[in-house]
C-alpha positions, 0 to 999 in steps of 0.5 A, spaced: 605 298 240 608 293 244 616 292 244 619 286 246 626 287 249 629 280 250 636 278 248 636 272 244 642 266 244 646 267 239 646 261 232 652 257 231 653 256 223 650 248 225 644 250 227 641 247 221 643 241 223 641 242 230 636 246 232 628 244 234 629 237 237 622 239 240 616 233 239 609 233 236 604 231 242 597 230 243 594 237 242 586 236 242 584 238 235 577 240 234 571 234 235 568 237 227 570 238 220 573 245 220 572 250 215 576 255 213 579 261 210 586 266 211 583 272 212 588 279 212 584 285 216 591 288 214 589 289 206 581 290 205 581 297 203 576 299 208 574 298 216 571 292 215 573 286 220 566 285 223 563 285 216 567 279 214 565 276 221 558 277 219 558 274 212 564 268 215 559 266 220 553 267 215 557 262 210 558 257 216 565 258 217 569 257 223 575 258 223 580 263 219 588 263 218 592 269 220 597 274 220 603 268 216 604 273 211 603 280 215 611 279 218 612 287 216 606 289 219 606 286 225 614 288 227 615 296 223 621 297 226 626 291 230 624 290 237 617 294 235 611 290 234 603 292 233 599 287 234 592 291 232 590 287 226 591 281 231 587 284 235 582 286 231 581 280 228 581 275 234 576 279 237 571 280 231 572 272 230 571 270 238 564 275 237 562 270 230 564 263 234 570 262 229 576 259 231 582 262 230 589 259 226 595 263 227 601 262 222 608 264 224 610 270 219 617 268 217 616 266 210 616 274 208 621 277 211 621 286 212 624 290 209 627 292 214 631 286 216 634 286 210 637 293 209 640 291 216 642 284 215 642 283 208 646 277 209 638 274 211 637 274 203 639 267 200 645 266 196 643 261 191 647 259 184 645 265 181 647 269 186 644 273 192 637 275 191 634 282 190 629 284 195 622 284 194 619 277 192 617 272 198 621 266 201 627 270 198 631 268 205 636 264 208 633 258 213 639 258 217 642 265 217 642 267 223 641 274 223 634 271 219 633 265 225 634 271 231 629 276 227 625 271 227 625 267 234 624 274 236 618 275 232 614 268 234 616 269 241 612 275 241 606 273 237 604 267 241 605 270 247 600 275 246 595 270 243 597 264 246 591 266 252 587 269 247 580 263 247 579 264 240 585 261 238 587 254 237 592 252 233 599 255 229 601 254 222 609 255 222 612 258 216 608 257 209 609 253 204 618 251 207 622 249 202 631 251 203 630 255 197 635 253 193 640 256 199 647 254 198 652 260 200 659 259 203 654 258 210 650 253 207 657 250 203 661 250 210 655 246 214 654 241 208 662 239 209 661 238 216 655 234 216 659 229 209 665 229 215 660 226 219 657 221 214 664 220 211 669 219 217 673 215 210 675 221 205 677 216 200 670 211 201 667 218 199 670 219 194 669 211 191 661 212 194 660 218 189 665 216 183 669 223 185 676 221 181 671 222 174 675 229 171 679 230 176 673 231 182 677 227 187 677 231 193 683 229 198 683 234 203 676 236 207 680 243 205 679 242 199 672 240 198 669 245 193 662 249 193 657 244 190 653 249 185 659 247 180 658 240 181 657 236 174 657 230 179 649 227 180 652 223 186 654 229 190 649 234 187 644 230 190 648 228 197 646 235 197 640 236 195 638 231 201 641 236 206 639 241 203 631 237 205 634 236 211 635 243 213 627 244 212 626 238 216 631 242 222 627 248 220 621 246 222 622 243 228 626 249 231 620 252 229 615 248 231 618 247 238 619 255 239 611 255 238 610 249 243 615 252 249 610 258 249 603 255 246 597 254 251 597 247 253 592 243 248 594 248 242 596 244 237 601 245 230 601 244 223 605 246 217 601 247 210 606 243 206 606 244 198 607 240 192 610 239 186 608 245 181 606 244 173 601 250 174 597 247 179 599 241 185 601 235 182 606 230 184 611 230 191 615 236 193 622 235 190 625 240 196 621 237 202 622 230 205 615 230 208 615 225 212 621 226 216 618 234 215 612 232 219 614 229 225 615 235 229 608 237 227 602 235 231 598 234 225 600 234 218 597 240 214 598 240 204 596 245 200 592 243 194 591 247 188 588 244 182 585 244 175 577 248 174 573 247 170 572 242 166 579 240 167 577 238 174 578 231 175 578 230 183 585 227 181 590 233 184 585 232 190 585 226 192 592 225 191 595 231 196 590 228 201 593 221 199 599 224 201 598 229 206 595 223 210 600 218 208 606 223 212 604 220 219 601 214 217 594 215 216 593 221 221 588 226 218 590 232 216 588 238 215 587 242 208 590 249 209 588 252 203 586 250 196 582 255 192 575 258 192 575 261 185 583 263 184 586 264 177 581 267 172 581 260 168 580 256 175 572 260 176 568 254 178 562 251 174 556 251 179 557 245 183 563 244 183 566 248 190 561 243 193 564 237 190 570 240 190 570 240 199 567 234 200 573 230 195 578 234 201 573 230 206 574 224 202 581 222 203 581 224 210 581 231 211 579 234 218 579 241 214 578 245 208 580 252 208 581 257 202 586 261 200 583 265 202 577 270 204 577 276 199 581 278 193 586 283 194 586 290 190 594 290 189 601 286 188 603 279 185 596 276 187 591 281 184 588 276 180 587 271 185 581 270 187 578 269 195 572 267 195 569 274 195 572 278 189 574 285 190 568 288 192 566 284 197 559 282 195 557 276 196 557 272 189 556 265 186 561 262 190 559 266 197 553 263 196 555 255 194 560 256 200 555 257 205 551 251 202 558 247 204 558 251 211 551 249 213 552 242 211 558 241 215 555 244 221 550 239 221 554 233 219 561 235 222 561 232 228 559 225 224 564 226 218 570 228 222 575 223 223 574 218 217 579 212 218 581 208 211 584 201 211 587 201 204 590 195 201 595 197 195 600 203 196 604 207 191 612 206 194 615 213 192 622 216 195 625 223 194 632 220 193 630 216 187 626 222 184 633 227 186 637 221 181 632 221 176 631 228 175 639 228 174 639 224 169 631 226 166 630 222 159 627 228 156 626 237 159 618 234 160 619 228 163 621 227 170 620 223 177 613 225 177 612 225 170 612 218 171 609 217 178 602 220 176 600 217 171 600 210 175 597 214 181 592 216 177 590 210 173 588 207 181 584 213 182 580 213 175 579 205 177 576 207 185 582 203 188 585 207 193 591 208 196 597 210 201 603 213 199 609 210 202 617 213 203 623 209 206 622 212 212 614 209 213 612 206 219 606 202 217 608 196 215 609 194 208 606 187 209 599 192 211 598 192 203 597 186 198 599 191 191 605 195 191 606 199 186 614 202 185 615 208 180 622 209 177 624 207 184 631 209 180 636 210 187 635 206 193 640 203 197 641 195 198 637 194 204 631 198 202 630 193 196 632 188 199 626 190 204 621 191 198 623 184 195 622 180 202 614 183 202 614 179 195 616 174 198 613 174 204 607 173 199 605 180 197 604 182 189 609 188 187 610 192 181 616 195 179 617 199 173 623 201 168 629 206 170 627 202 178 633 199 182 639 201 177 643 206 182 645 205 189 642 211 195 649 215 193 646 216 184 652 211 183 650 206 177 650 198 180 655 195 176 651 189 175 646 185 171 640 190 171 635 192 174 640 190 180 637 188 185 630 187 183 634 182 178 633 176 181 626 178 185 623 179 178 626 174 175 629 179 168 635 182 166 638 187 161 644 190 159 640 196 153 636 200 153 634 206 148 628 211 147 623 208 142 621 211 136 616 207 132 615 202 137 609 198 140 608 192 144 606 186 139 599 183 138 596 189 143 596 184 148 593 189 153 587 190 148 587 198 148 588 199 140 593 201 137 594 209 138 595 206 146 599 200 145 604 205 143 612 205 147 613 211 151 620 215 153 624 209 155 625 202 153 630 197 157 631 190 153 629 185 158 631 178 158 626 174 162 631 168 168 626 165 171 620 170 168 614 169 165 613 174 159 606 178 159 609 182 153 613 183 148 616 190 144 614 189 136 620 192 132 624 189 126 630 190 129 629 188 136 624 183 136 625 178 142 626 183 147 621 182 153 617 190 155 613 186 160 615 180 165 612 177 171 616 172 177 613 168 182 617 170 188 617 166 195 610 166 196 609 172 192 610 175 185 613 182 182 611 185 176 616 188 171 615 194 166 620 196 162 618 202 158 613 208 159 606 206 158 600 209 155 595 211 159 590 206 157 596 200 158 598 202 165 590 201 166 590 195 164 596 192 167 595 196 173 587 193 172 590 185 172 595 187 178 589 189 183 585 182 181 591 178 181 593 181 189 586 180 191 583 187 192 576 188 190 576 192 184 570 196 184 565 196 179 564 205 178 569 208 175 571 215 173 567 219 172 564 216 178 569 217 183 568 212 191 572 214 196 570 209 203 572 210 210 570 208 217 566 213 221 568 215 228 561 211 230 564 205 227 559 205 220 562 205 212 561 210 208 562 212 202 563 219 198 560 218 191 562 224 187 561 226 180 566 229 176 562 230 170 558 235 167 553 230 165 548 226 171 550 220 173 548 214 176 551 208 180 549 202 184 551 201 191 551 194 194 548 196 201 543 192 205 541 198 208 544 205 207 542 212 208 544 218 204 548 224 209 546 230 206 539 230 203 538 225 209 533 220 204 535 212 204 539 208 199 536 203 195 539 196 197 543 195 189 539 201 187 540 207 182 543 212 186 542 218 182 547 224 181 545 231 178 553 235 174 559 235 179 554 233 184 557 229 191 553 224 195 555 222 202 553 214 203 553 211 210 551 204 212 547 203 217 551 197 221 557 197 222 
């Protein structure tokens, strides 16, 4: 055991506000694909960390995350630590050529951090949490941000040095945890002074004099926990965001102060959860998030079985390559076979790995190794089951490895230039989800049909926030899903990329609220109300209502009106479609304005899947973008190489064969190494992956 003695600077309540200004630099990150899994010598039931090298090596896996979760192992007792599974580990890998990732270990705290500090444990709305599960911390408390400062120092100064090691992961999964004790209150007070010099404008921003709300002294300014006020509760909520954004930057500049030179740091970032990753993390704003880091890394779980799509894949790789427009990324962990019901068919591993390296991944890596014997996760599984032989999936695994030893240096790096973005913005999901239209449908709920129909379409996109640096004008569709909270300026910005000549797509609920959740008190959609030439002042949630005439030729049980319904009245708007009720005959669902040089589309309802194909379908020809000939089940991602050539990954998320015709003049399939036919048959057995490159550039 090592003990590690230094006295640390004490924390002041704004901390969280603060703290880990550090910036990301230009880490050398590895010249192949990397693939991976998290590995815990501290839970196999027996000695065996060379074993595990062994068949890690034989599988072709070259690099393992450790030690993110050992927190308690790693320091017993304060000040104490034991590094010997570290040790171990580093040492059995460098033997087997494997890089190492070595997370942070702050995300589980010890027990005995929270019998002396019992403060460390967060106060949520529901009280101070037990023991016992993880995550269960306050982010800002400053015993918990002593305790671990202490404990990172200490880890990458001994590992620093060690040849093995290439890079961190700070924390795991961050999110604030729903924090929001009289700490948390108190910093939250100070940053709305900030914001707020003017009490009075506060109080007309969030529309506090409603139920005797009015805060009129800073004294008097209550918990928000009680808060019945959407508009303080998501003030808040950003704060609460932006502790996360503090966060990680005090970590990832700990990390960089001690890291060797050319170490780069990473995050895995996660995503909204309905039993799997499917839409944008609510607690995290990423994009902001991601700027300490020197890459940008997700976590991605999906659906198995024949409920795998690719779409969840493709979607945490759209987005995790969007946080730093357009870097590549690398994925942290998805699964090998995890929840029993997610055991992939033959197949689908493979298919699964070369779809993360379809969207501009730079790294695979299971969560994780081997499956524990114990605890909360007994029964999700690594790629090795709980007796540690190899399996099916060992063995598909190591069919992956082979190909990415030889084809990684070439498939690394993959650069994409895609011509249509879906806008999204934490403040307007925060606005939405305060005002839900139903328990199942939120933010997200909207939002992945519309990304989902693109995907089934092969039109790929980006995925931009308010504070994107890429230009809007980058793009020639813009797709904007219940933009419901947005301040002047950033719908202004929007408009003007209309104007200027860009198609833009808005959908219903868009535009209706400022950035402070507080109701524009004009003609709705506000102002979006001129841009797309419509008006309304009602809407309802439809029973029995459908779009007249079919107009979109999807059949009956499609052409159907969902969840909400604004009765539009076009200005100077074109009227695409119509709703068809005896009672409200004449109201516009689908409207289209020609706008300076450009156009802006406006959906006022809830489509069907099939409709918002076919609308989303006439948006893409409209704008000018290719709309590919394959669709779902053949999913083709392009890219460019870093030699300058196309490339194409077709992937077949059927469990039937497939067969698709590529334009290419001269081509060569990457795995099976054989050539394309020039607009030939390219064949694809079950959930079978092809890789295409073009022969010039």
């Amino acid at each position: 055991m090592a003990r590690f003695g230094r006295r640390l600077p004490g924390l002041l309540l704004a901390l969280a506000l603060t703290w880990g200004a550090g910036q990301a630099t230009h880490a050398a990150l590895p010249d192949t694909i990397l693939y991976g899994v998290a590995y815990y010598d501290e839970y196999t039931p027996t000695d065996r960390v060379e074993e595990d090298a062994r068949m890690m090596q034989a599988a072709g896996i070259t690099v393992v995350r450790i030690a993110e979760s050992t927190w308690g192992t790693l320091e017993p007792q304060p000040g104490v630590f034991d590094f010997s599974h570290v040790d171990r580990t580093l040492a059995a890998m460098q033997r087997h050529g494997i890089k190492v990732i070595v997370g942070t270990p702050t995300y589980a705290v010890p027990t005995w951090l929270a019998r002396e500090h019992p403060n460390v444990l967060v106060v949520t709305p529901k009280g101070r949490a037990e023991y016992g599960w993880r995550q269960n911390m306050d982010i800002t408390d400053p015993d918990y941000r002593r305790a671990a400062e202490r404990v990172i120092v200490a880890l990458v100064d001994y590992v620093k040095d060690h040849p093995a090691v290439i890079g961190y992961q700070v924390d795991n999964e961050t999110k604030a945890y729903s924090t929001s004790g009289p700490n948390v209150q108190a910093a939250f007070v100070e940053t709305m002074k900030r914001r707020w010099p003017d009490l009075d404008a506060m109080n007309k921003a969030y529309g506090l004099d409603y139920w005797s709300n009015r805060i009129n002294r800073w004294e008097d300014f209550p918990s928000v926990n009680g808060s019945i006020n959407a508009s303080l509760s998501n003030a808040f909520a950003e704060f609460q965001r932006g502790l996360v954004t503090d966060f990680l930057a005090w970590q990832a500049g700990l990390v960089r102060a001690h890291a060797r030179p050319g170490q780069f740091i990473t995050h895995n970032f996660d995503l909204a959860w309905r039993g799997h990753s499917f839409g944008v993390q609510p607690e995290v704003d990423h994009w902001k998030a991601a700027q300490a880091l020197d890459v940008a890394g997700v976590d991605i779980y999906h659906p198995s079985q024949d409920k795998l799509t690719g779409a969840e894949i493709a979607f945490g790789g759209d987005l995790a390559r969007s946080m730093r427009d357009g870097q590549n990324y690398l994925v942290l962990e998805t699964q090998a076979q995890g929840f029993p019901d997610w055991t992939p068919y033959p197949g689908q591993l493979r298919l699964q790995a070369f779809s993360h390296l379809a969207s501009g991944a730079n790294m695979v890596e299971y969560w994780h190794w081997s499956s524990t014997a114990n605890a909360i996760e007994t029964y999700w599984r690594g790629v090795l089951s709980q007796d540690y032989q190899p399996n099916a999936v060992y063995e598909e695994a190591k069919s992956i490895g082979a190909d990415l030893r030889r084809l990684g240096p070439k498939l690394v790096n993959l650069k994409k230039h895609n011509r249509v973005a879906i806008y999204v913005s934490n403040t307007a999901l925060s606005g939405f989800d305060a005002f839900k239209i139903n328990p199942d449908v939120g933010y997200n709920t909207v939002l992945r049909p519309f990304y989902d129909a693109l995907y089934r379409m092969n039109v790929e996109v980006d995925i931009l926030s308010p504070t994107s640096k890429t230009p809007l004008s980058d793009y020639k569709l813009i797709v904007v899903p219940a933009l419901y909270a947005a301040s002047d300026a950033e719908i202004d910005r929007l408009n003007a990329y209309a104007k200027a000549g860009g198609h833009l797509l808005y959908t219903f609920k868009s535009g209706f609220s400022d950035e402070n959740t507080k109701v524009r008190h004009t003609p709705q959609p506000g102002g979006i109300t001129e841009a797309a030439g419509v008006r309304y002042e009602q809407f309802t949630k439809p029973e029995g209502v459908s779009l007249d005439g079919d107009p979109f030729e999807v059949g009956p049980k499609d052409n159907q009106v969902r969840w909400w319904m604004e009765f539009l009245t076009p200005t100077t708007a074109t009227v695409l479609a119509r709703y068809k009720h005896p009672s409200w005959p004449a109201y516009a669902a689908v409207t289209r304005n020609a706008y300076g040089r450009g156009e802006v589309t406006y959906v006022g309802f809830m489509p069907t899947d099939a409709t918002i194909e076919k609308i989303l379908g006439d948006q893409v020809r409209r704008a000018g973008v290719d709309l590919p000939e394959a669709r779902f089940p053949i999913i083709v991602r392009r890219g460019v190489l870093a030699n300058g050539h196309a490339v194409r990954y077709v992937l077949n998320y059927s469990a039937a064969p497939q067969s698709v015709s590529l334009k290419a003049s001269a081509a060569t399939e990457l795995l099976s190494g054989n050539p394309v036919k020039a607009n030939g048959p390219l064949t694809l057995p079950p959930w079978g992956v092809a890789i295409v490159e073009d022969a010039k550039p």
